[in-house]
VEXMILO-170135 format. One record per residue (C-alpha): residue number from 1; residue in three letters; x, y, z. Coordinates in Angstrom, 2 decimals. Example, Ala and Ser with C-alpha at 12.3 -4.5 7.8 and 13.67 -1.06 7.14 Angstrom:
2
+-----+------+---------+---------+---------+
: seq : type :       X :       Y :       Z :
+-----+------+---------+---------+---------+
:   1 :  Ala :   12.30 :   -4.50 :    7.80 :
:   2 :  Ser :   13.67 :   -1.06 :    7.14 :
+-----+------+---------+---------+---------+
***
This chain:
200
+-----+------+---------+---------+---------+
: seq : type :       X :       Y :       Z :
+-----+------+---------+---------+---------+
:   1 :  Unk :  139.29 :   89.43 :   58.60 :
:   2 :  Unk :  137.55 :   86.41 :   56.85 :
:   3 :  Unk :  133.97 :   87.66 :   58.11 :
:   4 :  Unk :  134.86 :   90.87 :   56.23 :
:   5 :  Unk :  136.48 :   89.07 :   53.01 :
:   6 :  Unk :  132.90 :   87.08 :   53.11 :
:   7 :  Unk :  131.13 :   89.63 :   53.40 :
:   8 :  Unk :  132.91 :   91.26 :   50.46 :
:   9 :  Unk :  132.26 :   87.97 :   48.46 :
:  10 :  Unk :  128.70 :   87.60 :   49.06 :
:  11 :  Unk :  128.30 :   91.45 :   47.91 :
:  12 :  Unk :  130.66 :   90.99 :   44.86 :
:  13 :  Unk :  128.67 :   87.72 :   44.29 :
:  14 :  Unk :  125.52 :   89.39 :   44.79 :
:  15 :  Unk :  126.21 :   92.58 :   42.47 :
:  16 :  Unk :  127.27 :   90.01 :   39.50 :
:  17 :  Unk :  124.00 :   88.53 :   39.54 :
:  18 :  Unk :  122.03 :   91.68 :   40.02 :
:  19 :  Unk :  124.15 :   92.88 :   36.46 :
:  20 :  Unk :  123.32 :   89.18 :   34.79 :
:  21 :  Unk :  119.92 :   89.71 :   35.84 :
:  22 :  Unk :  119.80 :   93.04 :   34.63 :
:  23 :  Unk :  120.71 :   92.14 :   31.32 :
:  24 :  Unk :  119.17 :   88.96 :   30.67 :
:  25 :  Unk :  115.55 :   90.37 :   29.81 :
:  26 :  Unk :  117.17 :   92.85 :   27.17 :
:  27 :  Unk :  118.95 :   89.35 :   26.12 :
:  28 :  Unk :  115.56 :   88.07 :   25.88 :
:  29 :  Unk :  113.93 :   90.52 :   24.50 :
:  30 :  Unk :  116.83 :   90.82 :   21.04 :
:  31 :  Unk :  115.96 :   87.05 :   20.80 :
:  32 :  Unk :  112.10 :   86.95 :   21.10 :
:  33 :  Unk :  111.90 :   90.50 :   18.45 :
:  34 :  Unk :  114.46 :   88.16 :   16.47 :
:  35 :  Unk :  112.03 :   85.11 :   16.12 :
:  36 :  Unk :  109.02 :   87.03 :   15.90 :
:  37 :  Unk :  111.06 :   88.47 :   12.39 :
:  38 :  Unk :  111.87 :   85.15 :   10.99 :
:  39 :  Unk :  108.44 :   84.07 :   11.75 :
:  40 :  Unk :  106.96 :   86.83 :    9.91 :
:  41 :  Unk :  109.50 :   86.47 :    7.13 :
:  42 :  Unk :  108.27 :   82.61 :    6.37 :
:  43 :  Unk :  105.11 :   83.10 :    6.72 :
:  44 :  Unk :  105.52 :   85.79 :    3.68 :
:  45 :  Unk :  107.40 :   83.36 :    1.88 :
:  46 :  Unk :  106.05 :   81.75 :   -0.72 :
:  47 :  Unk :  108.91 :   79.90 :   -2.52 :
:  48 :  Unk :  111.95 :   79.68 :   -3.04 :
:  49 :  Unk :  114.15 :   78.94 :   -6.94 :
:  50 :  Unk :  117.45 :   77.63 :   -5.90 :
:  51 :  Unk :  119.97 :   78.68 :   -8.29 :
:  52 :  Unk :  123.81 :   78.07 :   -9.05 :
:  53 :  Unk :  125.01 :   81.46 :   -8.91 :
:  54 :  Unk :  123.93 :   85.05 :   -8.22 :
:  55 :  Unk :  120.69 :   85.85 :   -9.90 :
:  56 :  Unk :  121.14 :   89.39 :  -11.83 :
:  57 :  Unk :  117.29 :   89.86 :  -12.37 :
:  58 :  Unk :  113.91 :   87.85 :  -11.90 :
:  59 :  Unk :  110.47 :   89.37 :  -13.71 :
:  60 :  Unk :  107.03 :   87.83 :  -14.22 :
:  61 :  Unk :  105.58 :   87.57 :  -17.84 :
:  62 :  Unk :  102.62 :   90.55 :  -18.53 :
:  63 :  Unk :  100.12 :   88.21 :  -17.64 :
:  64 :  Unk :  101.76 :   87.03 :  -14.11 :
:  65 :  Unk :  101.62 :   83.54 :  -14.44 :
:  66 :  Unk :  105.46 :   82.88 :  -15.73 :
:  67 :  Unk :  108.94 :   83.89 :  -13.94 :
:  68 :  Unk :  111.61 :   84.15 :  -16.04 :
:  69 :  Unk :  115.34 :   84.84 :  -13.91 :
:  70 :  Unk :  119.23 :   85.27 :  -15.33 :
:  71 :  Unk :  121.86 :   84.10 :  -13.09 :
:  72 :  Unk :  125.04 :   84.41 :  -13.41 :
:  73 :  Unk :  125.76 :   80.50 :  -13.87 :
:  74 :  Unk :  124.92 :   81.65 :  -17.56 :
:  75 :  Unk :  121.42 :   80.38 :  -17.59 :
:  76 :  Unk :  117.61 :   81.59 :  -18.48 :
:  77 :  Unk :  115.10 :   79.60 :  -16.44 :
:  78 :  Unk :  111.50 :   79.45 :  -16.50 :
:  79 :  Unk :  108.99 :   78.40 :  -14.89 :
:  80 :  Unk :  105.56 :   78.06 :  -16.59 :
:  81 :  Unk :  103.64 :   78.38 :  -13.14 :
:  82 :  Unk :  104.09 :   80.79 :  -10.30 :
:  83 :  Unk :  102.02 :   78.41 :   -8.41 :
:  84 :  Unk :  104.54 :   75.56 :   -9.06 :
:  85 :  Unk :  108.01 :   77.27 :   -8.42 :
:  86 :  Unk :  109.12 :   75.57 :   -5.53 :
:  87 :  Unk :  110.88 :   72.91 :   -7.74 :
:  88 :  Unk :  112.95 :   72.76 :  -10.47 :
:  89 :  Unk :  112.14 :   75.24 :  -13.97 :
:  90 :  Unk :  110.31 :   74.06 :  -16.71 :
:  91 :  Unk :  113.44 :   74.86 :  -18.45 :
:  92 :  Unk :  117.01 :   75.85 :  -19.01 :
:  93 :  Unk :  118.52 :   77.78 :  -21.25 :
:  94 :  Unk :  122.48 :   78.05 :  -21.36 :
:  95 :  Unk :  123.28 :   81.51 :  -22.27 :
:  96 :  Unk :  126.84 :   83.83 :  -22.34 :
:  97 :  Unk :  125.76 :   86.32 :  -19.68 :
:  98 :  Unk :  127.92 :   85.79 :  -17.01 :
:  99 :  Unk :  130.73 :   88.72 :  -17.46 :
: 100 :  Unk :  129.63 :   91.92 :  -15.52 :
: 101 :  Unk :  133.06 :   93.40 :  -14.48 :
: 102 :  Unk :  132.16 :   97.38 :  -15.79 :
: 103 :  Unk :  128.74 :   96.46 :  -17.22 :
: 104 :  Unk :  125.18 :   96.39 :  -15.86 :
: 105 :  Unk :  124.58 :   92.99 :  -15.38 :
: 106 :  Unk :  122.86 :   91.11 :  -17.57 :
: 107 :  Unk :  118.84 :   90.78 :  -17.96 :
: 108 :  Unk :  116.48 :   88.92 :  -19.85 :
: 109 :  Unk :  112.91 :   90.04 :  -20.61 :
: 110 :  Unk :  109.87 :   89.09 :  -22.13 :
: 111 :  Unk :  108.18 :   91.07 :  -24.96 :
: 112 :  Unk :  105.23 :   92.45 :  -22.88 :
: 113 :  Unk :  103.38 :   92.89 :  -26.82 :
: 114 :  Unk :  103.24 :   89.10 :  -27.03 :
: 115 :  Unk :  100.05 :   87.30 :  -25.79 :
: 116 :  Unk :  101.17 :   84.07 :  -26.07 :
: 117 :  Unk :  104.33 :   85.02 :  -23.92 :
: 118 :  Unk :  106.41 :   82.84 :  -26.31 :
: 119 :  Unk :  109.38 :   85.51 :  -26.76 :
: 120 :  Unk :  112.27 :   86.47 :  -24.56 :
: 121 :  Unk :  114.96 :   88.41 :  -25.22 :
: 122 :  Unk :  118.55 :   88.86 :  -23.92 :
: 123 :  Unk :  122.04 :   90.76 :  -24.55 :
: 124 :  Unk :  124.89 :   88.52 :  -25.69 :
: 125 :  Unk :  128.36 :   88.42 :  -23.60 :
: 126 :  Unk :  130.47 :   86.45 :  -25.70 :
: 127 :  Unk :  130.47 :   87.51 :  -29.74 :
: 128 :  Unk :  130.59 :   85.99 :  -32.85 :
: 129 :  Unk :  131.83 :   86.61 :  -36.03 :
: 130 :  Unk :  129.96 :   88.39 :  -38.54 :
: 131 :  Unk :  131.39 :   89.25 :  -42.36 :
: 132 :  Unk :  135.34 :   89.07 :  -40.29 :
: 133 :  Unk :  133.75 :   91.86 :  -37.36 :
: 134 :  Unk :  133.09 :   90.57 :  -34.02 :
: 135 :  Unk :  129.79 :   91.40 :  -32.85 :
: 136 :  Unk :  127.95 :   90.23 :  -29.48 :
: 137 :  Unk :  124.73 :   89.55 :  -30.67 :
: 138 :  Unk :  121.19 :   90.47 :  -28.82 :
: 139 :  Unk :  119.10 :   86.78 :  -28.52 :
: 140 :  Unk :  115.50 :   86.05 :  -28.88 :
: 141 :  Unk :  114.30 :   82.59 :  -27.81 :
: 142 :  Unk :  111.40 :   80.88 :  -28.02 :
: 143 :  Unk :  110.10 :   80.68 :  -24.29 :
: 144 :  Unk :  108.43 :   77.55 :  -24.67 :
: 145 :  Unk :  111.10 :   75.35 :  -26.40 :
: 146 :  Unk :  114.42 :   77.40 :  -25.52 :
: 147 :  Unk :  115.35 :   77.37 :  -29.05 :
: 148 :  Unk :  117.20 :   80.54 :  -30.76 :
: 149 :  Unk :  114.59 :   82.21 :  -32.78 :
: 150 :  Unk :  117.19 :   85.39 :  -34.28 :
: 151 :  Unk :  120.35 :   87.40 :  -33.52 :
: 152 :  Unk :  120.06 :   90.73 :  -33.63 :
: 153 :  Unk :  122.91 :   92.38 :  -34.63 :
: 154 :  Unk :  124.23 :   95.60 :  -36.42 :
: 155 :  Unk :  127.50 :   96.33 :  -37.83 :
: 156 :  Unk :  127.58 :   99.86 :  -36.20 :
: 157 :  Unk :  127.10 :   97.88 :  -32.58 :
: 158 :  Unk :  129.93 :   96.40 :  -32.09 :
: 159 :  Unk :  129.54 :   96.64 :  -27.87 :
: 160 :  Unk :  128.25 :   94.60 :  -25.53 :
: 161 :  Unk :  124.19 :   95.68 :  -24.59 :
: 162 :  Unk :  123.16 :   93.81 :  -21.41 :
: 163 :  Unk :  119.87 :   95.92 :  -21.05 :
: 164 :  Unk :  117.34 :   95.27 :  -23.79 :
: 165 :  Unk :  113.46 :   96.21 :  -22.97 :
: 166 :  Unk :  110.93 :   95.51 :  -25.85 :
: 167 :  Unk :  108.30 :   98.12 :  -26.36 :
: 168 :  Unk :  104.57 :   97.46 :  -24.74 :
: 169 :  Unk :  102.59 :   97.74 :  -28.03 :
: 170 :  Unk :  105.21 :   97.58 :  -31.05 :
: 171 :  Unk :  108.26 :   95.30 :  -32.08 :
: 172 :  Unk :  110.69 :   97.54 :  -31.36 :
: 173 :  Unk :  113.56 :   97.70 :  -28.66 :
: 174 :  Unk :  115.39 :  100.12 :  -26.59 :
: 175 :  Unk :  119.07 :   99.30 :  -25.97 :
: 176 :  Unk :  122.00 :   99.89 :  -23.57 :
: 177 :  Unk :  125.36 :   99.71 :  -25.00 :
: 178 :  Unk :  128.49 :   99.17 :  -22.48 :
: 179 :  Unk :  130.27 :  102.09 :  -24.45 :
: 180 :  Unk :  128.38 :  104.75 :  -22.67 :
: 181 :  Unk :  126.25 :  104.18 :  -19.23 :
: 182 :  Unk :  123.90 :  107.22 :  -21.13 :
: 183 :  Unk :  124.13 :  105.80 :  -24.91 :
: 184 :  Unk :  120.59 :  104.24 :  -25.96 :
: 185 :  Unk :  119.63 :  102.92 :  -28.92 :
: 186 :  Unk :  115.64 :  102.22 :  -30.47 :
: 187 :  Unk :  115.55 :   99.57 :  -33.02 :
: 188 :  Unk :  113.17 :   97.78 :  -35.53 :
: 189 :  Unk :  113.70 :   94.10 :  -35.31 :
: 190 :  Unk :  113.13 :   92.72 :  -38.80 :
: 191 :  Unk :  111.22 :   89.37 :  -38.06 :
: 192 :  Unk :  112.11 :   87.86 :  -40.96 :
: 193 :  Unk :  116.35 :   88.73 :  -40.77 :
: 194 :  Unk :  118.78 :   88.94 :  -38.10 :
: 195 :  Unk :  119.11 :   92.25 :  -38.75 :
: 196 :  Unk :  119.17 :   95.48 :  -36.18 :
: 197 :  Unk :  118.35 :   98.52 :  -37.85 :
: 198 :  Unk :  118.46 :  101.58 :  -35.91 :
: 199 :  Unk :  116.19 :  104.11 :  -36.36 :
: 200 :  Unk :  116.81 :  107.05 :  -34.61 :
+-----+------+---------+---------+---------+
***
C-alpha cells in the first residue's frame, strides 16, 4: 500500500513539474516581449515635461523650436527650446482653463502668421464683467514675457470658447462656442481694441 501511495506521489509530483515547466517559457517569453517594449519605448523617448495636472493639449510653434502645453492646473508653459525640455519651462503663465465638465477642454495656440512666435492665444473659463454682462473673454499673451496683450470679447458671445485656431496667413480666428458642439464663429481681431467683431 505505501509502495503504491509513492508511486502515486512521485507521478503527482512529477506531472506538477512537467505543468510548471510547461508554462514557465510562455512565462518567460510575456516578460522578455515585455522588456524588449519598454526598451524600445525609452530609447524613443526623448523627454519628458512634468506637469501638475492633466495636460489638455501640447503643440510646437510653426517653426518647431518652441512647445507650448495647457494643463489643467490652469497654466500655459513654454519652453523656448525643444532641445532643452527636460527641465523646468521658460515660463508660466496662470490661466482660468481648468473647467471642462460638458466642454472641449481647453487649448492654447500660437498664431502660425507670426514669425517672431511672440503670440499665443487661449479661451477664457472664468468671465469678467463687461458694461454689467458677464463675458469669458478669449486671451492673447505675449509668449516671451507672459504678459496679457488683449481680451477679445463680443457682447453677442456671451459662452465659453475653449477652441480658438488663428488663421495661417491673416489675423483672423475661428471659434468654438460651448453653446453648440457645431456653432463656429470667424472673427477680425482689432489690434488696436479688445474688441471681437464677427464677420460672417
Amino acid at each position: 500500500g505505501r509502495s503504491t501511495r509513492g508511486r502515486g506521489g512521485s507521478s503527482s509530483t512529477a506531472a506538477a513539474a512537467a505543468a510548471g515547466s510547461s508554462t514557465t517559457p510562455t512565462k518567460q517569453t510575456n516578460r522578455s516581449a515585455m522588456a524588449a517594449a519598454m526598451a524600445a519605448a525609452a530609447a524613443a523617448e526623448l523627454a519628458v515635461m512634468h506637469h501638475g495636472r492633466v495636460v489638455n493639449h501640447a503643440v510646437f510653434s510653426p517653426s518647431g523650436r518652441k512647445i507650448l502645453t495647457t494643463c489643467q492646473d490652469n497654466r500655459l508653459r513654454i519652453w523656448d527650446n525643444m532641445l532643452m525640455c527636460q527641465g523646468p519651462p521658460t515660463r508660466e503663465i496662470v490661466h482660468s482653463h481648468d473647467f471642462n465638465r460638458y466642454l472641449t477642454p481647453f487649448k492654447a495656440e500660437w498664431f502660425v502668421n507670426d514669425p517672431s512666435e511672440s503670440r499665443i492665444i487661449c479661451g477664457r473659463y472664468i468671465s469678467e464683467d463687461f458694461g454689467g454682462i458677464a463675458l469669458h473673454p478669449i486671451d492673447i499673451f505675449d509668449a516671451n514675457t507672459g504678459g496679457l496683450l488683449q481680451q477679445l470679447t463680443d457682447l453677442n458671445l456671451s459662452t465659453i470658447t475653449p477652441v480658438n485656431k488663428p488663421h495661417p496667413r491673416l489675423d483672423i480666428i475661428i471659434s468654438g462656442s460651448s453653446r453648440c458642439a457645431t456653432l463656429l464663429l470667424v472673427c477680425q481681431i482689432d489690434l488696436t481694441t479688445s474688441s471681437y467683431y464677427t464677420i460672417c
